[in-house]
C-alpha positions in Angstrom: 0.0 0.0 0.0 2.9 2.8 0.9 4.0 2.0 -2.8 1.5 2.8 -4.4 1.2 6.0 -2.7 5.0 6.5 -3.3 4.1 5.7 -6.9 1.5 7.9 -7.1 3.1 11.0 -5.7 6.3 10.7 -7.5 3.8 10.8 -10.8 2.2 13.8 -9.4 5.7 15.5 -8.7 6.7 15.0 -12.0 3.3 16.4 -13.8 3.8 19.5 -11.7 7.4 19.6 -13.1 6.7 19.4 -16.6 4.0 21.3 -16.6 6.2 24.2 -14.7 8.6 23.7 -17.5 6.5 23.7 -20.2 4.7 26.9 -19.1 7.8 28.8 -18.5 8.8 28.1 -22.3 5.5 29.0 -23.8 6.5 32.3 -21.2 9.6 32.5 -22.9 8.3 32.4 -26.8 5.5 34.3 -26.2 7.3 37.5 -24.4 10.2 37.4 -27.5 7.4 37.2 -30.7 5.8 40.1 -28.5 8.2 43.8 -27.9 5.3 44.9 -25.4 5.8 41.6 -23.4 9.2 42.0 -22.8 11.0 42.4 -19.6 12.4 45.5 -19.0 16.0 44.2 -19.2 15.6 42.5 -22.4 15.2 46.7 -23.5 17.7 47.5 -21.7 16.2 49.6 -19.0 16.6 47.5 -15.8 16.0 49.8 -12.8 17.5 46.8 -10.5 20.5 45.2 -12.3 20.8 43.4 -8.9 17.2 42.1 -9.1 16.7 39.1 -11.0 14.0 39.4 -13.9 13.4 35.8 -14.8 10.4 34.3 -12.9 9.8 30.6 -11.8 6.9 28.6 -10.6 8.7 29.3 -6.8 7.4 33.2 -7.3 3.9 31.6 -6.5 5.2 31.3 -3.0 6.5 33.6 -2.2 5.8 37.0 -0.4 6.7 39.7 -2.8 4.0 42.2 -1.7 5.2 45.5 -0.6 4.4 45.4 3.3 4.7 49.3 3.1 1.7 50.2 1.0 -1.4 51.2 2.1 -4.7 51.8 0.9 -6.2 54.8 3.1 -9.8 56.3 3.2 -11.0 59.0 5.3 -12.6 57.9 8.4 -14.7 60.8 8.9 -16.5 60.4 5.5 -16.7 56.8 6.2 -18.5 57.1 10.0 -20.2 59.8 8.7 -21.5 57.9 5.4 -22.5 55.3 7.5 -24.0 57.7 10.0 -25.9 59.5 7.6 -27.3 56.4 5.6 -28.2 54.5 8.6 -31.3 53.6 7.6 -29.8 51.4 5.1 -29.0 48.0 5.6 -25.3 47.3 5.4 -24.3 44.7 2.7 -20.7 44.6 2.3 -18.0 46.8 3.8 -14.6 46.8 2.5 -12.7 49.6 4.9 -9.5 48.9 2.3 -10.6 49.9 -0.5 -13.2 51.9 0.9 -16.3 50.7 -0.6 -19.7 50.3 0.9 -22.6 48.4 -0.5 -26.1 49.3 1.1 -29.7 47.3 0.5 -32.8 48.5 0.3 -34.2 50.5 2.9 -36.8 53.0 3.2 -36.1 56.5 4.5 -37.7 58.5 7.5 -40.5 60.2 6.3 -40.4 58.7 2.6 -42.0 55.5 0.8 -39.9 54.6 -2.0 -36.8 52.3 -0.9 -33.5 53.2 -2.3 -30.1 51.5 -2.0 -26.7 53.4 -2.2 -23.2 52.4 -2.8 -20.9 54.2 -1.6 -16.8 55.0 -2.4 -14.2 56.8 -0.4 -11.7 57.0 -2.4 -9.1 59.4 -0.9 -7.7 60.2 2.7 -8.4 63.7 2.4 -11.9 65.3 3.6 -12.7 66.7 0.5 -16.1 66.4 -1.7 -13.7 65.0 -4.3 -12.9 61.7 -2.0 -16.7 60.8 -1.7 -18.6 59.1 -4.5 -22.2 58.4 -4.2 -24.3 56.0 -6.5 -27.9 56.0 -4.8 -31.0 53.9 -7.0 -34.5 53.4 -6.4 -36.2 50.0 -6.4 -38.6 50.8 -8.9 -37.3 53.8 -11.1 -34.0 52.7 -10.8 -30.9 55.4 -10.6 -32.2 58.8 -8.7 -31.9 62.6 -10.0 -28.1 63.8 -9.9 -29.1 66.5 -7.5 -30.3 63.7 -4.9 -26.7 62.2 -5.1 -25.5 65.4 -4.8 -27.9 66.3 -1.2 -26.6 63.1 -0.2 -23.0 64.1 -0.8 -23.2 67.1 0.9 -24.9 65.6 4.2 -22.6 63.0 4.4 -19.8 66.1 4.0 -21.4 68.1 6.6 -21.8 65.5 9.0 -17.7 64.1 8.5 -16.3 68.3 9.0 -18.8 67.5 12.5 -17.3 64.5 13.6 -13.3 66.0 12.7 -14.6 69.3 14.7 -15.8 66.7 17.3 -12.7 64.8 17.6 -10.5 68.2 17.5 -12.4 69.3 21.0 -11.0 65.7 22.4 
């Protein structure tokens, strides 16, 4: 019985060898038929002649992500988009990349439901960071100036919560 498993996992080894050398040739062919394809030292502008261009099926392991990068959003547009659409059910939150997804919900006062998505896309509190994409159940997308009202409470409520925080 263990040699038939030996058996079996040398054969799988050696699939997952092949098959890492075959794709690295059809790499290789590909990138030289192609001038857009090719690595930047095969142009002869290597910013790192240090840094080894070739890749191998070892790159899938490891951790070559830049550990100093970050993705920041504004945290008073984001309490206060959350604050101001709270009547919303939350979907999906995604504090990274700064996107939140809202169901349906009705608001105070109103009876049509709406749902709104919402992106912060820049640290800075600044109507520029906020994007607002509100729709109706029925009618589907809203007027522009709607958006727009909703913009500029969820603005007015983030300069309260910074003013707020600045008293701490």
């Amino acid at each position: 019985m263990a040699i038939l498993g030996m058996k079996r996992a040398t054969a799988i080894g050696a699939l997952i060898l092949v098959g890492a050398i075959g794709a690295t040739d059809v790499y290789a062919q590909s990138t030289s038929d192609n001038p857009a394809l090719q690595s930047n030292s095969k142009r002869g502008a290597n910013p790192n002649p240090n840094q080894s261009t070739e890749t191998s099926i070892w790159d899938l392991f490891r951790n070559s992500a830049d550990p100093n990068t970050t993705v920041e959003v504004n945290k008073y547009l984001w309490f206060a988009a959350l604050d101001v659409l709270n009547f919303l059910p939350v979907e999906t939150v995604d504090p990274f990349s700064g996107v939140i997804v809202m169901g349906y919900g009705t608001p105070p006062g109103g009876g049509r439901s709406y749902r709104a998505t919402v992106y912060v896309q820049d640290p800075a509190l600044d109507a520029r960071s906020i994007k607002v994409a509100i729709e109706s159940r029925g009618g589907g997308a809203v007027p522009v100036e709607t958006q727009r009202a909703v913009e500029d409470a969820i603005m007015t409520r983030a300069r309260q919560l910074r003013i707020q925080d600045s008293k701490l």
